[in-house]
N, CA, C and O atoms as a Maestro MAE file, in Angstrom:
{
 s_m_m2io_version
 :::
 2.0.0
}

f_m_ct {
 s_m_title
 :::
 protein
 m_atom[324] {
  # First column is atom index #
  i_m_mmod_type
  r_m_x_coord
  r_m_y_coord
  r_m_z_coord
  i_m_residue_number
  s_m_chain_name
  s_m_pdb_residue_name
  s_m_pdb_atom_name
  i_m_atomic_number
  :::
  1 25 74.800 115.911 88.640 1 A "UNK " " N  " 7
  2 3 75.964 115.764 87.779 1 A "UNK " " CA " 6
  3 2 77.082 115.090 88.586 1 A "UNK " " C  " 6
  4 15 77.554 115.599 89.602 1 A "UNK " " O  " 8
  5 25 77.577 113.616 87.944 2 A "UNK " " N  " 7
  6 3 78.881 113.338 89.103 2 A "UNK " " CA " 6
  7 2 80.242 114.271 88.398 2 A "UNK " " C  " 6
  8 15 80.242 115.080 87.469 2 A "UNK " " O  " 8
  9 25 80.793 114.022 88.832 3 A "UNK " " N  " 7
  10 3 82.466 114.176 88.923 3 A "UNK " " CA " 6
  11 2 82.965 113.459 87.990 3 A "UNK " " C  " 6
  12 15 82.479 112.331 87.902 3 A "UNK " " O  " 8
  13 25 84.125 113.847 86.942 4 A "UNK " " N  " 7
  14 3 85.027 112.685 86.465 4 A "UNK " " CA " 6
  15 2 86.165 113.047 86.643 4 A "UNK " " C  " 6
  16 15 86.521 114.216 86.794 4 A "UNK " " O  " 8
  17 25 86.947 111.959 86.645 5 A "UNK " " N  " 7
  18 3 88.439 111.645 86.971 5 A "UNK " " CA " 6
  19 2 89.206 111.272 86.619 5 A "UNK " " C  " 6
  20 15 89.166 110.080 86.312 5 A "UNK " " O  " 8
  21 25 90.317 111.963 86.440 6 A "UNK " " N  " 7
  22 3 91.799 111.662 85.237 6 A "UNK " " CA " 6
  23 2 92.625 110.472 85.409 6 A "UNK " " C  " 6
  24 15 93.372 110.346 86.379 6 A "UNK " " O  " 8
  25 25 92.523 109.699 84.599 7 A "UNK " " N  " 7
  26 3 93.214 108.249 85.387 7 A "UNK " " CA " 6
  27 2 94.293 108.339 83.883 7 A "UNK " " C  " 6
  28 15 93.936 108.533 82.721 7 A "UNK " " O  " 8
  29 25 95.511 108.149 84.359 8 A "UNK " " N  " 7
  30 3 96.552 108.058 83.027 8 A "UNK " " CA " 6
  31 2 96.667 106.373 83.087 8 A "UNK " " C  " 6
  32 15 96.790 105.665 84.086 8 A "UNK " " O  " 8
  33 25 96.559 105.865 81.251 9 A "UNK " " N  " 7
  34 3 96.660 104.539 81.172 9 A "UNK " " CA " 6
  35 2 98.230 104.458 80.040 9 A "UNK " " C  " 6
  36 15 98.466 104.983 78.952 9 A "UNK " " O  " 8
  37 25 99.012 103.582 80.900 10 A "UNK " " N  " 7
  38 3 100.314 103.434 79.989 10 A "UNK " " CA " 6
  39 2 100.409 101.756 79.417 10 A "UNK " " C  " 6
  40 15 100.493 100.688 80.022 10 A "UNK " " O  " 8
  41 25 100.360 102.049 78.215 11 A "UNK " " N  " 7
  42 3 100.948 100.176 78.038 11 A "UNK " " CA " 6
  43 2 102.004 100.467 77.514 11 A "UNK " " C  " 6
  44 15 102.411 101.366 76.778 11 A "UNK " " O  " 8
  45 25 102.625 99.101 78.248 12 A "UNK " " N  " 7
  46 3 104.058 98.845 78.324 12 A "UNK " " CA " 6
  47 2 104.466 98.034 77.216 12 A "UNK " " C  " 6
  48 15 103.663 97.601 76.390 12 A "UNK " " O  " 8
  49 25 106.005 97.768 77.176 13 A "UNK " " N  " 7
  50 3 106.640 96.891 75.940 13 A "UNK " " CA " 6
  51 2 107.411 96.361 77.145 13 A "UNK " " C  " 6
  52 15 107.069 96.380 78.327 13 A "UNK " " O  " 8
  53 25 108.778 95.773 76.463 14 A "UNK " " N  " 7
  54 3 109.710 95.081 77.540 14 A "UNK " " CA " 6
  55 2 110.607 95.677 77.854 14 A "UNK " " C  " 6
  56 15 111.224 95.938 76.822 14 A "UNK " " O  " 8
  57 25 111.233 96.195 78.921 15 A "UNK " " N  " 7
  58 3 111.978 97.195 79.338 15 A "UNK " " CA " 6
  59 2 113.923 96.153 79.158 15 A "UNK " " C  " 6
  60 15 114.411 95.129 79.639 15 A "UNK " " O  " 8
  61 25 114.311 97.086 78.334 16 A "UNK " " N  " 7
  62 3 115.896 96.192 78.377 16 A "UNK " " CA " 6
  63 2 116.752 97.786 78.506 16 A "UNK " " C  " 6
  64 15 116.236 98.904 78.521 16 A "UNK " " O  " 8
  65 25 118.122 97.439 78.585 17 A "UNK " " N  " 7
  66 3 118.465 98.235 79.130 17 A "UNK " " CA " 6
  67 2 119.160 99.589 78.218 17 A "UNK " " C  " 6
  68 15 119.647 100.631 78.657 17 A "UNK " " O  " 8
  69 25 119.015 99.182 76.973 18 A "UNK " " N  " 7
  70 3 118.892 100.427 75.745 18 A "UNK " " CA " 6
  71 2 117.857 101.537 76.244 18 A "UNK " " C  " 6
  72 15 117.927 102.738 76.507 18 A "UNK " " O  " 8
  73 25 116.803 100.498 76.250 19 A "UNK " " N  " 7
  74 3 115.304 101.421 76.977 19 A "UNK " " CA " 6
  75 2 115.148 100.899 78.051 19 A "UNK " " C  " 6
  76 15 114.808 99.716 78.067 19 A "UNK " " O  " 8
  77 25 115.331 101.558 79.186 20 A "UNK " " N  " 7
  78 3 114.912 101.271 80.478 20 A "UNK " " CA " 6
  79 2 113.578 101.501 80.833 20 A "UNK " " C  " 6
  80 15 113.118 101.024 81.871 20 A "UNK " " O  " 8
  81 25 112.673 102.437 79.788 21 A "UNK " " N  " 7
  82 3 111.563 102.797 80.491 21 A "UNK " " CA " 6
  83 2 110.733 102.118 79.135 21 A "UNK " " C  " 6
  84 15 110.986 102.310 77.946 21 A "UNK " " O  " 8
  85 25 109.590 101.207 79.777 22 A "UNK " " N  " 7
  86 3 109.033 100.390 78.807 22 A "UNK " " CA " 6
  87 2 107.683 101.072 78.219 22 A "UNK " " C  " 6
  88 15 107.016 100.317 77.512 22 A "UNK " " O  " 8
  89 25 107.308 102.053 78.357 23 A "UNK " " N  " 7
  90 3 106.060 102.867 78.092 23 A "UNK " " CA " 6
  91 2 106.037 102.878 76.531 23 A "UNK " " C  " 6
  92 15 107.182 103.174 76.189 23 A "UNK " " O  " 8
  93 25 105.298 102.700 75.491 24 A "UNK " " N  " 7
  94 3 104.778 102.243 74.602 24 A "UNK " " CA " 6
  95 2 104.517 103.584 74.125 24 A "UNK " " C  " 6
  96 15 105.117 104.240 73.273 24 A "UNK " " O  " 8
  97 25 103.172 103.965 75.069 25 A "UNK " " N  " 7
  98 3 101.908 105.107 74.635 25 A "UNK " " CA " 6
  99 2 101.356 105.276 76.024 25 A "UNK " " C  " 6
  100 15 101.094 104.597 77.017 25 A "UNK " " O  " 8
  101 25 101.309 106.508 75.604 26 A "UNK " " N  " 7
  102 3 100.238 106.950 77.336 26 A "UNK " " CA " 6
  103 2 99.258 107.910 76.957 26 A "UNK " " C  " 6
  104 15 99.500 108.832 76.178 26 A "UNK " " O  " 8
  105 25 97.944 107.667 77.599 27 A "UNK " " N  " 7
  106 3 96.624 107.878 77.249 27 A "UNK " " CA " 6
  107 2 96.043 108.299 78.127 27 A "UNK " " C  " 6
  108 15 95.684 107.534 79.022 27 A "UNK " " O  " 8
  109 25 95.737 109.712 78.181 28 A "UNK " " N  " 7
  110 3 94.655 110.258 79.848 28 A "UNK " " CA " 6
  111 2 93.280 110.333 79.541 28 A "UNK " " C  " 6
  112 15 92.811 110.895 78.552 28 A "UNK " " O  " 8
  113 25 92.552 109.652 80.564 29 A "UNK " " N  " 7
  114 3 91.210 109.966 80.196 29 A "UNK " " CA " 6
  115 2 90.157 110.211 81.244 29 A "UNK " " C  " 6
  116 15 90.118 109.534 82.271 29 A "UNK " " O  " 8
  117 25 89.316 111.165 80.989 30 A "UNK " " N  " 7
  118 3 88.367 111.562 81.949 30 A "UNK " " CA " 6
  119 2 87.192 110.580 82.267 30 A "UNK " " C  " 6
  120 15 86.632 110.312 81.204 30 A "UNK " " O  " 8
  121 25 86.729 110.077 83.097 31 A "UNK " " N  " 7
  122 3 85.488 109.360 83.784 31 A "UNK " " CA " 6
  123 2 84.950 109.037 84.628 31 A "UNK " " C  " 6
  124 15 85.388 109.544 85.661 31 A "UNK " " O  " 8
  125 25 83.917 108.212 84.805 32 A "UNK " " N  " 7
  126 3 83.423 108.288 86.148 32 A "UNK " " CA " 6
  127 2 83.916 107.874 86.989 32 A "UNK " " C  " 6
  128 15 83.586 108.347 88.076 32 A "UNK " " O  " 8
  129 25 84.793 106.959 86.979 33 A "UNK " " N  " 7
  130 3 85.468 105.783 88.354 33 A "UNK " " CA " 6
  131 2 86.338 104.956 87.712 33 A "UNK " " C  " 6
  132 15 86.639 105.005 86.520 33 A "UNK " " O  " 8
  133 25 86.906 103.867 88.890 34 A "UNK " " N  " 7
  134 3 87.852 103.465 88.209 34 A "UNK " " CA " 6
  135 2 87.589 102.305 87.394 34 A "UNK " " C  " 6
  136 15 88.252 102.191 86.364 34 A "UNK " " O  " 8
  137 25 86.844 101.540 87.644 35 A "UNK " " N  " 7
  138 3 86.248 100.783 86.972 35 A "UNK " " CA " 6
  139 2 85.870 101.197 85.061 35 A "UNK " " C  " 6
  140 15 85.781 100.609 83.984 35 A "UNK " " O  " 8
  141 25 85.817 101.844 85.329 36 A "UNK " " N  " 7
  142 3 85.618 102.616 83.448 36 A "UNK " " CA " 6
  143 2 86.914 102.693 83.015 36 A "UNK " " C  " 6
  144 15 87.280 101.869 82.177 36 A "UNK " " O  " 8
  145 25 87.740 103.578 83.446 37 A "UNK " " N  " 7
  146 3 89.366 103.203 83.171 37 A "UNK " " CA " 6
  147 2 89.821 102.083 83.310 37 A "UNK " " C  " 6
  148 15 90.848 101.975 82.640 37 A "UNK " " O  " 8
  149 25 89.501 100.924 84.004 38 A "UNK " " N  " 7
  150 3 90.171 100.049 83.679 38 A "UNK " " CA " 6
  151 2 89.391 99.259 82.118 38 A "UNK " " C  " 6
  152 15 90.195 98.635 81.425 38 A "UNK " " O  " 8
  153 25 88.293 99.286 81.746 39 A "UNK " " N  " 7
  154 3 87.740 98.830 81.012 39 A "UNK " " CA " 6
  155 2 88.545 99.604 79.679 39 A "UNK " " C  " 6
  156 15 89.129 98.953 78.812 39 A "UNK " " O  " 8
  157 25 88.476 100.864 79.684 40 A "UNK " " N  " 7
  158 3 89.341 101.297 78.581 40 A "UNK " " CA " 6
  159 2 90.938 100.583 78.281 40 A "UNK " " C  " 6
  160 15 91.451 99.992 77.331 40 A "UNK " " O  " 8
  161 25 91.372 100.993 79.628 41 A "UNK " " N  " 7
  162 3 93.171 100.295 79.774 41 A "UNK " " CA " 6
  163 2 92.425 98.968 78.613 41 A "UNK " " C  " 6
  164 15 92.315 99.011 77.388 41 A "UNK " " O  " 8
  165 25 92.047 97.953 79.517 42 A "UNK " " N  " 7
  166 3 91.905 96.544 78.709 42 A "UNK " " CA " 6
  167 2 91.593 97.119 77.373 42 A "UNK " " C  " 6
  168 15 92.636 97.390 76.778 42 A "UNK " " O  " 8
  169 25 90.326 97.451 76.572 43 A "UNK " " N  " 7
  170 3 90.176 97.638 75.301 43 A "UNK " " CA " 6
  171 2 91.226 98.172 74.446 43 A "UNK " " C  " 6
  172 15 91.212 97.816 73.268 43 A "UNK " " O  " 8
  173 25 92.437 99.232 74.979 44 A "UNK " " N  " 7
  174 3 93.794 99.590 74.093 44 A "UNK " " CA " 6
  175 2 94.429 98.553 74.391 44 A "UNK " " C  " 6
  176 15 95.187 98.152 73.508 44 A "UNK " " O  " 8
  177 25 94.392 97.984 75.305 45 A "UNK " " N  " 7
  178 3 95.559 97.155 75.444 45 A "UNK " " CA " 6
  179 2 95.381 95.269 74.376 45 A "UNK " " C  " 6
  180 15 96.114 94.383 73.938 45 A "UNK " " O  " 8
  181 25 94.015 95.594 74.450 46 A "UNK " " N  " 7
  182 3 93.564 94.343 73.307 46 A "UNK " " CA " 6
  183 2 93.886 95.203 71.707 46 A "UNK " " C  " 6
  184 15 94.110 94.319 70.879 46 A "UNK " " O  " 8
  185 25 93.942 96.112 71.279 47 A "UNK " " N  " 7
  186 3 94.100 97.027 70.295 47 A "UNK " " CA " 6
  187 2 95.669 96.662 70.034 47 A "UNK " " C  " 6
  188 15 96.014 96.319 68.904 47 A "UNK " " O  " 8
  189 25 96.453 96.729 70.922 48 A "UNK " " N  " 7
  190 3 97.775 97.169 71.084 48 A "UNK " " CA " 6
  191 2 98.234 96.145 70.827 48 A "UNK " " C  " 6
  192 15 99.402 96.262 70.458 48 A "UNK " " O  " 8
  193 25 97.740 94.781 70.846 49 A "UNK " " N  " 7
  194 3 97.814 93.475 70.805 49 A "UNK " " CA " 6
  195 2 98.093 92.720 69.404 49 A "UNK " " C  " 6
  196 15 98.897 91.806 69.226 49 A "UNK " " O  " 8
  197 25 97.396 93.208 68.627 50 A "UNK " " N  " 7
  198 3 96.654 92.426 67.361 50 A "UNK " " CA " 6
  199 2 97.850 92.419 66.643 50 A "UNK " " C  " 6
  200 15 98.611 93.384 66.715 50 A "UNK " " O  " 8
  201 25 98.059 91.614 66.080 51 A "UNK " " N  " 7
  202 3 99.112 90.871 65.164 51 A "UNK " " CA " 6
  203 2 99.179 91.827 64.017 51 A "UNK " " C  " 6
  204 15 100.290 92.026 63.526 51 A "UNK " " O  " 8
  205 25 98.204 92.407 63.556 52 A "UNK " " N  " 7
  206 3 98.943 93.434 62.857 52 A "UNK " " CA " 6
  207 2 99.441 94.621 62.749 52 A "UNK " " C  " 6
  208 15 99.546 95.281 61.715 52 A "UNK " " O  " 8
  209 25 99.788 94.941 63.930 53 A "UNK " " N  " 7
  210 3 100.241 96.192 64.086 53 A "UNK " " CA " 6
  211 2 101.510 96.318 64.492 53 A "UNK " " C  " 6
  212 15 101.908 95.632 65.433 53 A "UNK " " O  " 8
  213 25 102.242 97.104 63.925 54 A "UNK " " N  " 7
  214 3 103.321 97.656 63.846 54 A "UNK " " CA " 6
  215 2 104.321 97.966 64.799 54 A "UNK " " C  " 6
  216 15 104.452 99.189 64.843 54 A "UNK " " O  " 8
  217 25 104.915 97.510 65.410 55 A "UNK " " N  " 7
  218 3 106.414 98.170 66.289 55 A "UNK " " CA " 6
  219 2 106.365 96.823 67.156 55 A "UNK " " C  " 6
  220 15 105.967 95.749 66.705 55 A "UNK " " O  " 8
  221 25 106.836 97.033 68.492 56 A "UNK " " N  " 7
  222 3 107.164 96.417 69.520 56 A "UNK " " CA " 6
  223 2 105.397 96.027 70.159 56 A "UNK " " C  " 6
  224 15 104.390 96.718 70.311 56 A "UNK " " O  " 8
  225 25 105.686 94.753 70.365 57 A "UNK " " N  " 7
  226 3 104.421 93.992 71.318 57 A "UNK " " CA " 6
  227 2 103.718 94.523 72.449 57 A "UNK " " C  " 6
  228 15 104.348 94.234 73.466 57 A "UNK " " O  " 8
  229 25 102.729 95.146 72.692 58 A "UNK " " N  " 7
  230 3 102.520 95.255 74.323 58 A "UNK " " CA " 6
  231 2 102.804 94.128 75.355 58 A "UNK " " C  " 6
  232 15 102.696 93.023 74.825 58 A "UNK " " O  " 8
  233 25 103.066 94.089 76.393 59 A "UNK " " N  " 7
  234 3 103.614 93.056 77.764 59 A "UNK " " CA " 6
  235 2 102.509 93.324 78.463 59 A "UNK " " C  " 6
  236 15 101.666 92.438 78.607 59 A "UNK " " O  " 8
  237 25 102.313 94.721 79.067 60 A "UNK " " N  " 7
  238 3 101.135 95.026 80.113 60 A "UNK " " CA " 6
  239 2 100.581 96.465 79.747 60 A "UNK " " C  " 6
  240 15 100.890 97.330 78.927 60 A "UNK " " O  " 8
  241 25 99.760 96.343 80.590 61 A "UNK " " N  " 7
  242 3 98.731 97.854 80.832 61 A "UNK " " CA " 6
  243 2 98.724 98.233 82.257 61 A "UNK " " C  " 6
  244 15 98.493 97.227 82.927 61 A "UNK " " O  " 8
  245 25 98.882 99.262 82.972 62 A "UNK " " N  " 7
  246 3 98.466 100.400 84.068 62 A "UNK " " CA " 6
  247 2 97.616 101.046 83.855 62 A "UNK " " C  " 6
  248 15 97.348 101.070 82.653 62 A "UNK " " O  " 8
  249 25 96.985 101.649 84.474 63 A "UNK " " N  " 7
  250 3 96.219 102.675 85.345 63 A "UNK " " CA " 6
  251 2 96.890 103.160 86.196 63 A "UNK " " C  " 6
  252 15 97.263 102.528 87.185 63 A "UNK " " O  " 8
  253 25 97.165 104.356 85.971 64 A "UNK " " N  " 7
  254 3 97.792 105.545 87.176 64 A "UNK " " CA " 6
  255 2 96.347 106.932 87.750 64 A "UNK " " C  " 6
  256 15 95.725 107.793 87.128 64 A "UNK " " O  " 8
  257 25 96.360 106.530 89.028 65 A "UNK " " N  " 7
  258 3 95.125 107.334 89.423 65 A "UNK " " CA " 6
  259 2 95.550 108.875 89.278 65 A "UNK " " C  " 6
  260 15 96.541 108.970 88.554 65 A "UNK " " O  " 8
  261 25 95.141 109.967 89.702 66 A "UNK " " N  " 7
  262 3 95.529 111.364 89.692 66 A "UNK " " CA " 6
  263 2 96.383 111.886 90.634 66 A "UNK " " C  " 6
  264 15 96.812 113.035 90.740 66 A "UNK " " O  " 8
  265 25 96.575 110.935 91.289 67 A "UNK " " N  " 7
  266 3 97.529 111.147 92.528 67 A "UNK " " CA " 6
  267 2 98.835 110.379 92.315 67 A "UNK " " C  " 6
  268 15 99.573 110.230 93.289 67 A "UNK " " O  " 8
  269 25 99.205 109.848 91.051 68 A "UNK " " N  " 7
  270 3 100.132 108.791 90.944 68 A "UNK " " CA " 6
  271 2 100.399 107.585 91.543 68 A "UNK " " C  " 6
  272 15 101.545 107.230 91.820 68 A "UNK " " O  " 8
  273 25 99.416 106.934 91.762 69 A "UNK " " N  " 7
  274 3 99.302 105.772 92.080 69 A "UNK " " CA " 6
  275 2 98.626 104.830 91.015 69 A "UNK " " C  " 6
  276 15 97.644 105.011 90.295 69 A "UNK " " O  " 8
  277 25 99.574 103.650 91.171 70 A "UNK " " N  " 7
  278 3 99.256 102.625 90.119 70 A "UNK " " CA " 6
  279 2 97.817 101.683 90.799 70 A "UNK " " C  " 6
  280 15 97.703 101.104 91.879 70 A "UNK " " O  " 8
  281 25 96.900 101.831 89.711 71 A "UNK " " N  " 7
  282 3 95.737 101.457 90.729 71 A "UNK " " CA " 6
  283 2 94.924 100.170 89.542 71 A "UNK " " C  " 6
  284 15 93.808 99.653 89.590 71 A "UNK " " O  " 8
  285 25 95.780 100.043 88.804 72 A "UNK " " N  " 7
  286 3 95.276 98.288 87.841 72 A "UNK " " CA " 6
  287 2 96.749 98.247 87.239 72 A "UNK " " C  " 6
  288 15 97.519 99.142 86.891 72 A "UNK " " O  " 8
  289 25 96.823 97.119 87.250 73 A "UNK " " N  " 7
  290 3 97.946 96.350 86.248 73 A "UNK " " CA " 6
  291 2 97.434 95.555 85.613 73 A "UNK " " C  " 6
  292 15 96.243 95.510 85.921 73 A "UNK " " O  " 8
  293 25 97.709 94.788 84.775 74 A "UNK " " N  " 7
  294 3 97.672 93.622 83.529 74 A "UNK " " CA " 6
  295 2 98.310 93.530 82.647 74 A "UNK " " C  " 6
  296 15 98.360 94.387 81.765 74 A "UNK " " O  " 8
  297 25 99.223 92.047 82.653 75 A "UNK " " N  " 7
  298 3 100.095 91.734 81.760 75 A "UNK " " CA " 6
  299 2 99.450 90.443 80.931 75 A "UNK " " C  " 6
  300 15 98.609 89.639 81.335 75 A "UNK " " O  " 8
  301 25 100.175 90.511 79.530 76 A "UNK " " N  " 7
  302 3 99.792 89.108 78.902 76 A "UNK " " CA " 6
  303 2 99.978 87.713 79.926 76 A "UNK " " C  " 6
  304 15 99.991 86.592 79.416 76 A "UNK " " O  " 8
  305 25 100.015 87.764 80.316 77 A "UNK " " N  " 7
  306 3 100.222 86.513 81.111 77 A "UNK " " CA " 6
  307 2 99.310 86.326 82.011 77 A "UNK " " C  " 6
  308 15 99.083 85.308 82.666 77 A "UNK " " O  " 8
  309 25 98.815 87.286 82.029 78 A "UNK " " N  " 7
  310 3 97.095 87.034 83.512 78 A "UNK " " CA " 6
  311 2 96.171 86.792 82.482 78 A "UNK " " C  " 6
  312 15 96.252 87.026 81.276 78 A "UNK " " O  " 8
  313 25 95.233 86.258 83.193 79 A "UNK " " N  " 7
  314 3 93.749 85.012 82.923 79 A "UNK " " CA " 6
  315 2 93.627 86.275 82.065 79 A "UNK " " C  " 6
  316 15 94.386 87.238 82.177 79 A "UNK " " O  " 8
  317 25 92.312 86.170 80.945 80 A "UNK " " N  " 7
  318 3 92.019 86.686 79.946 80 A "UNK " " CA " 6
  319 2 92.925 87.896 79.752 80 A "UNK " " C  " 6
  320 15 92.907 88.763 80.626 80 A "UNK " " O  " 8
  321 25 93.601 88.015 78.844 81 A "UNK " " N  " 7
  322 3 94.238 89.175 78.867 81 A "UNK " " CA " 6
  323 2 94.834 88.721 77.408 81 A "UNK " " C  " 6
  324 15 95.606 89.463 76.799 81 A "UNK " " O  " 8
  :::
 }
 m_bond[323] {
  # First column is bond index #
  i_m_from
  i_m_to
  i_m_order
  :::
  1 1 2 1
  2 2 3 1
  3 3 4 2
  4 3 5 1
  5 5 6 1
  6 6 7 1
  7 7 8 2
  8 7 9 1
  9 9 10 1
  10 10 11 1
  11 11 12 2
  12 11 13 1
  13 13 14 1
  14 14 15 1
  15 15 16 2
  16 15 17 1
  17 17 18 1
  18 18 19 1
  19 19 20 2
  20 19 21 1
  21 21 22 1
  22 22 23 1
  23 23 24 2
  24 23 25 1
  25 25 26 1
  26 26 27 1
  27 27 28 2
  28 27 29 1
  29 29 30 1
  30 30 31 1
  31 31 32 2
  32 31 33 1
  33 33 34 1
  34 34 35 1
  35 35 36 2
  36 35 37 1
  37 37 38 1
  38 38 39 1
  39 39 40 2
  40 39 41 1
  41 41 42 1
  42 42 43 1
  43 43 44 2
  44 43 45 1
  45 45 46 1
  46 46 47 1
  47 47 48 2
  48 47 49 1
  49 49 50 1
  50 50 51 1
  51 51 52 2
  52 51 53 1
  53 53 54 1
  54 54 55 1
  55 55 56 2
  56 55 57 1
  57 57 58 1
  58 58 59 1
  59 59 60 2
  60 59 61 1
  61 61 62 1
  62 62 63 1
  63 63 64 2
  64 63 65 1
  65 65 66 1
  66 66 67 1
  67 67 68 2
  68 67 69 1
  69 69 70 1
  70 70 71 1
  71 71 72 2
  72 71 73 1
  73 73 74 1
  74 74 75 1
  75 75 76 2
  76 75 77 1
  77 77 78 1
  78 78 79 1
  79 79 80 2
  80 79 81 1
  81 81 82 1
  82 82 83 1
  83 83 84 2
  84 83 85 1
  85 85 86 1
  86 86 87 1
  87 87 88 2
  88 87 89 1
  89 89 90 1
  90 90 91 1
  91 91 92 2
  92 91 93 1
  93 93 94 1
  94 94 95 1
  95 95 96 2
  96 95 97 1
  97 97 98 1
  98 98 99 1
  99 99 100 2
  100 99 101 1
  101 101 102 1
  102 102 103 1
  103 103 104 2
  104 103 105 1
  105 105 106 1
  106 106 107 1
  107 107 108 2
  108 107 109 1
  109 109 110 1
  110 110 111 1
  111 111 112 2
  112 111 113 1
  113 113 114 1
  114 114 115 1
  115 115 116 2
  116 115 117 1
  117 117 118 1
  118 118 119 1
  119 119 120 2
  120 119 121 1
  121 121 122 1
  122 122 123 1
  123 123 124 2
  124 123 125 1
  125 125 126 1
  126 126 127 1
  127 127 128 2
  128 127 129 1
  129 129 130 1
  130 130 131 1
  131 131 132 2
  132 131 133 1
  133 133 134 1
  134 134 135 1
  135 135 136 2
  136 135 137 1
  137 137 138 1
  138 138 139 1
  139 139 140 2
  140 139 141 1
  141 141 142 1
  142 142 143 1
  143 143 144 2
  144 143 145 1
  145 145 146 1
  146 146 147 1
  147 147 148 2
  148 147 149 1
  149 149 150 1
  150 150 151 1
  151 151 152 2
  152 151 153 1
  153 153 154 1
  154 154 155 1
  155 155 156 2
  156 155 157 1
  157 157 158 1
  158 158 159 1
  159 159 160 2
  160 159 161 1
  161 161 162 1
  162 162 163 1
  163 163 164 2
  164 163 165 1
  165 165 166 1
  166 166 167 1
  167 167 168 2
  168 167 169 1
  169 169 170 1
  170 170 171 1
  171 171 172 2
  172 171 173 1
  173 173 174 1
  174 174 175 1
  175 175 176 2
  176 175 177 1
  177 177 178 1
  178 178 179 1
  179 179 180 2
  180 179 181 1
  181 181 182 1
  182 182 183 1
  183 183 184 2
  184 183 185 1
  185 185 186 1
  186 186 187 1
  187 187 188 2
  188 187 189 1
  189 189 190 1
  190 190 191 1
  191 191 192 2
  192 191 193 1
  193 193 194 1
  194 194 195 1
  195 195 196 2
  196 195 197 1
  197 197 198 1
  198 198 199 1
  199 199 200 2
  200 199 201 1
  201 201 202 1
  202 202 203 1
  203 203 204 2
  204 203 205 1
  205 205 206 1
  206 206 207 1
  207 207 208 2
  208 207 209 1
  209 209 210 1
  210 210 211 1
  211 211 212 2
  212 211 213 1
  213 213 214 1
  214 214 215 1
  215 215 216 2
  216 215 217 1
  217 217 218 1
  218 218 219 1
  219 219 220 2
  220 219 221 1
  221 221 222 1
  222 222 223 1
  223 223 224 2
  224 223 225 1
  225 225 226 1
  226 226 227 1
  227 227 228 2
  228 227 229 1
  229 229 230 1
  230 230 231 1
  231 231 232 2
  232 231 233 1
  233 233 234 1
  234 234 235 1
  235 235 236 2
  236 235 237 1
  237 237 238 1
  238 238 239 1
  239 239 240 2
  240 239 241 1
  241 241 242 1
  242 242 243 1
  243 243 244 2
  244 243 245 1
  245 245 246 1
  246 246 247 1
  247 247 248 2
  248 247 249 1
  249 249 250 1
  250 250 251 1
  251 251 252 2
  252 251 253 1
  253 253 254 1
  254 254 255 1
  255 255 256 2
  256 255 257 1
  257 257 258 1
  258 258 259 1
  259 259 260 2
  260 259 261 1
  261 261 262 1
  262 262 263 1
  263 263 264 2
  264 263 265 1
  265 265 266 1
  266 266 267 1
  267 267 268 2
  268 267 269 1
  269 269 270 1
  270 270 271 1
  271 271 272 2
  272 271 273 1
  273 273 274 1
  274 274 275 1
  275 275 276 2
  276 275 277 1
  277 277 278 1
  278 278 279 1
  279 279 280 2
  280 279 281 1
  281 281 282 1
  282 282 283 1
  283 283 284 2
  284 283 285 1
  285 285 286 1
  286 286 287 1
  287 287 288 2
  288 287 289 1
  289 289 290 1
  290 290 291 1
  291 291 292 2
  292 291 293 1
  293 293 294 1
  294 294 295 1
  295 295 296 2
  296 295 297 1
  297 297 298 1
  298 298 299 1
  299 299 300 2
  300 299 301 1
  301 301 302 1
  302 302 303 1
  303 303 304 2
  304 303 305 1
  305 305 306 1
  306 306 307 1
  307 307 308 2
  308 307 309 1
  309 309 310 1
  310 310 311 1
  311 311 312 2
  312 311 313 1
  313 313 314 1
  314 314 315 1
  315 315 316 2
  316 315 317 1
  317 317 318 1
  318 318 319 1
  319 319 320 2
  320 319 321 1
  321 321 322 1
  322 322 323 1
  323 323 324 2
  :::
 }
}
């Protein structure tokens, strides 16, 4: 049996100074490594994307490991994203 591991994924909006803190939605999820969390991050963050949905745009996605460390980023502006 391996181990799984709590990786918190936040996507962001644009931080201005009404809202200083750009967090959208934050999503914890248990799995095997980090590589699986980041695959999730990307799949909400393509979700979060789609033209028809409602509120403020996503900008980027994180991965925060269990120790609070930011351990993936991706913003609209990097290669496939």
């Amino acid at each position: 049996m391996s181990a799984r591991e709590t990786f918190h994924i936040e996507i962001l909006g644009v931080a201005d100074r009404a809202e200083p803190d750009p967090v959208l939605s934050r999503v914890s999820v248990r799995v095997e490594d980090q590589a699986g969390a980041e695959e999730r991050a990307l799949r909400l963050f393509a979700r979060a994307r789609v033209p028809q949905r409602a509120g403020e745009p996503a900008e980027a996605v994180r991965v925060i490991d269990g120790a609070g460390r930011e351990v993936f980023f991706r913003s609209r502006f990097d290669a496939g994203a």
